[in-house]
C-alpha positions as CSV (number, residue, x, y, z in Angstrom):
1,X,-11.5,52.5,39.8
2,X,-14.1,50.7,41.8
3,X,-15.3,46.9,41.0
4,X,-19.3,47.3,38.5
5,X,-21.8,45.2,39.3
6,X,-23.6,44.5,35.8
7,X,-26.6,43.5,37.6
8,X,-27.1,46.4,39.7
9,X,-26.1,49.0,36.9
10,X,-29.0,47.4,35.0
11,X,-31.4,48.1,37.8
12,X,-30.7,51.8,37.3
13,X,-32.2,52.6,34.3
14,X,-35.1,51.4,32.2
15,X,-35.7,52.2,28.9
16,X,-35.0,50.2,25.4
17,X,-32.2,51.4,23.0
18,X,-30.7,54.1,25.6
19,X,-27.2,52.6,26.2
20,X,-25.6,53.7,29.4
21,X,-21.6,54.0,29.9
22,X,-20.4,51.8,32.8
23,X,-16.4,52.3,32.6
24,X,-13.7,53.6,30.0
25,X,-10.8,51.8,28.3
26,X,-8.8,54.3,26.4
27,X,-10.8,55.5,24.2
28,X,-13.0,52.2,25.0
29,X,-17.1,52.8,26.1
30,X,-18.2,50.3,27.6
31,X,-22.1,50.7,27.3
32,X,-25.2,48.6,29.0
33,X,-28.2,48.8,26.9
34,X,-31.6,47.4,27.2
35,X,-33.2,46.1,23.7
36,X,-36.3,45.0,22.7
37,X,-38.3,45.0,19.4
38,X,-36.1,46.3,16.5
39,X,-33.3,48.9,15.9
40,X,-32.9,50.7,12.9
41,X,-30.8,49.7,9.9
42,X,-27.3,51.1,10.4
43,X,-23.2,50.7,10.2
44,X,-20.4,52.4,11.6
45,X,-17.8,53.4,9.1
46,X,-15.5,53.8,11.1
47,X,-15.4,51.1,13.4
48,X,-16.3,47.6,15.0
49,X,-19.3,47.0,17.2
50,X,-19.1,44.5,19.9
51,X,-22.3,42.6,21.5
52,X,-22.4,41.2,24.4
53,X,-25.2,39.4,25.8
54,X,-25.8,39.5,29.7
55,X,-29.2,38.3,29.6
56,X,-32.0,37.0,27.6
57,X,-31.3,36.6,23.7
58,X,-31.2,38.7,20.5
59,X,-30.4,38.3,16.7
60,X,-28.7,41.1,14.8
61,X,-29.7,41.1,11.0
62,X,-26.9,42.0,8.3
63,X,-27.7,41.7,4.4
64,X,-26.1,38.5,4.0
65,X,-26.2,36.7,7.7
66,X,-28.5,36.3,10.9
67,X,-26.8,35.8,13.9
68,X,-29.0,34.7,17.0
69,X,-27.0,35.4,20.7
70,X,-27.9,33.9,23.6
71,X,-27.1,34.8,26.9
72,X,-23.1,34.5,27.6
73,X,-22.6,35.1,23.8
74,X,-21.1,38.0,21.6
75,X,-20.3,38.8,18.2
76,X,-18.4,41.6,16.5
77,X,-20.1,43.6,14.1
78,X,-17.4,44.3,11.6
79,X,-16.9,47.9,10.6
80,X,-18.9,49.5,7.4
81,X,-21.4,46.7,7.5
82,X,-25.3,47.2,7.9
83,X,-27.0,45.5,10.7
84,X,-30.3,45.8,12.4
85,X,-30.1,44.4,15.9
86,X,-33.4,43.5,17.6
87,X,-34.8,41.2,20.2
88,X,-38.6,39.7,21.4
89,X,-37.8,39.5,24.5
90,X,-36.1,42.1,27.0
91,X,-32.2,41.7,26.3
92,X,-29.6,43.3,28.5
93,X,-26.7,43.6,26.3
94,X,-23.0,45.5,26.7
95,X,-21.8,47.5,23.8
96,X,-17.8,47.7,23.3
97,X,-17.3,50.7,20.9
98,X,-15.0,53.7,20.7
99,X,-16.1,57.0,22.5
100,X,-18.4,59.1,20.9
101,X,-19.8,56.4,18.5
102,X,-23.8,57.3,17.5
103,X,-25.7,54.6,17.6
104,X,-27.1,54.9,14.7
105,X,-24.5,55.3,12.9
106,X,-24.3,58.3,10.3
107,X,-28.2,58.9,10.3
108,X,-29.3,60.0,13.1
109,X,-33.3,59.7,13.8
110,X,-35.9,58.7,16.4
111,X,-33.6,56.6,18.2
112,X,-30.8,57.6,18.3
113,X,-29.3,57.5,22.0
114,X,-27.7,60.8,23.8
115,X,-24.4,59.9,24.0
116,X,-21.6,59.5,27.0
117,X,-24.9,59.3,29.8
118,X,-23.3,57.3,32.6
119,X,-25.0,54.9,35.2
């Protein structure tokens, strides 16, 4: 497997919420996404959901907990547990979640990403 350049995978694509798969671990995505406004209410029953922030910030809203990210940060999402994800600004982000995860979780609606679309 070749080096990935985080940057210039981000250059490839545009659009908010549409996570891209940059490289495989197992059964390990690993997923660049571009976020801005807000997300939908979701969880993932069946497993964790790592954020990474590359650049800019975002906050992730749970029932109980707000948890701001700056660049340089992440935060693991524990399985089962709602969260909203959102950002003001542009945020570049990389996802760490098991192949095949939807991204919003068990309902699936206006955005919802396709799943396993390289870059």
């Amino acid at each position: 497997m070749a080096k990935i350049n985080i940057d210039e995978k981000l250059t490839k694509f545009s659009g908010h919420w549409s996570p891209r798969v940059v490289a495989e671990m197992n059964d390990y995505q690993f997923k660049l996404v571009k976020i801005q406004g807000e997300f939908v209410w979701h969880n993932h029953v069946d497993t964790d959901e790592v954020f990474i922030v590359v650049k800019g910030s975002m906050g992730i809203e749970m029932k109980h907990e707000n948890i701001t990210l700056n660049e340089g940060e992440m935060y693991v999402v524990p399985k089962g547990v709602m969260h909203k994800p959102y950002a003001i600004e542009e945020c570049h982000v990389m996802l760490v979640e098991p192949q095949g995860v939807v991204s919003t979780g068990e309902e699936e609606g206006e955005l919802t990403a396709e799943n396993d679309v390289w870059v």
